[in-house]
N, C-alpha and C positions, 0 to 999 in steps of 0.2 A: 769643602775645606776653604780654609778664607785665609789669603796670601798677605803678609804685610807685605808694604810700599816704603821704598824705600828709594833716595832721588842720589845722586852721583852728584857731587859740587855743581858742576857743569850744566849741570839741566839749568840749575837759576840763572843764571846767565843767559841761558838758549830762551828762558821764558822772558826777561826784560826787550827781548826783543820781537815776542812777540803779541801783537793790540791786546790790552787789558780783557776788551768784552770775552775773546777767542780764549785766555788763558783762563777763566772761569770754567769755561765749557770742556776745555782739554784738562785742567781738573778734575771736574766731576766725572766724567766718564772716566779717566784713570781710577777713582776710587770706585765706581759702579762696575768695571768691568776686570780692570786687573783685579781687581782686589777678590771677585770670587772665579772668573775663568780664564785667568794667563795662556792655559794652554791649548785653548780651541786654536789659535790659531800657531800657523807650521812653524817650523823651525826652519831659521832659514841655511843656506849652503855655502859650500866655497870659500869666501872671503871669508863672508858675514857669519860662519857655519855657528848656531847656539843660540843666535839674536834672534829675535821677533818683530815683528813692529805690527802696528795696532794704526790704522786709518785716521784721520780725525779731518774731514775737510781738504784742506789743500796743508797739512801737516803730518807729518810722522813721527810717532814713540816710539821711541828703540828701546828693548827692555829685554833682559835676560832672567832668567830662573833658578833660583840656587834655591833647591830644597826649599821653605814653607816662606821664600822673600823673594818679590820681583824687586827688580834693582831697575829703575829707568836709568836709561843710559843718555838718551841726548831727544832735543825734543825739539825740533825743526819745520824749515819749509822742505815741500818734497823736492823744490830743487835742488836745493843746497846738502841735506839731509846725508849724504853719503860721501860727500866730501871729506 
């Protein structure tokens, strides 16, 4: 099954901030990976309980699952990222 992608206002913002070369790369792998396996990875709990986030370097994609759309949520450094 193959998910559309789908970005929350806020991501473009989150992405203006971060170095052009890295926001190509955290692209592409958005579209190669969300786009056919969102749900390999857990669900997370507690606060965050529904969210996922997806590794990317020293960044994190927050994205959540509604039926046949990942919706990214916010797309950060991992220190800031939970703030």
């Amino acid at each position: 099954m193959t998910y559309k992608i789908k970005f929350k206002k806020s991501v473009y913002k989150d992405l203006s901030k971060v170095p052009s070369k890295e926001v190509k790369i955290i692209l592409d792998k958005i579209d190669v990976f969300l786009a056919e396996k969102p749900t390999i990875l857990p669900a997370s709990k507690g606060k965050f309980k529904g969210m996922r986030r997806l590794r990317m370097g020293n960044y994190r994609i927050i994205y959540v699952i509604i039926d046949d759309v990942v919706l990214v949520l916010r797309i950060h450094h991992r220190k800031d990222v939970y703030k």
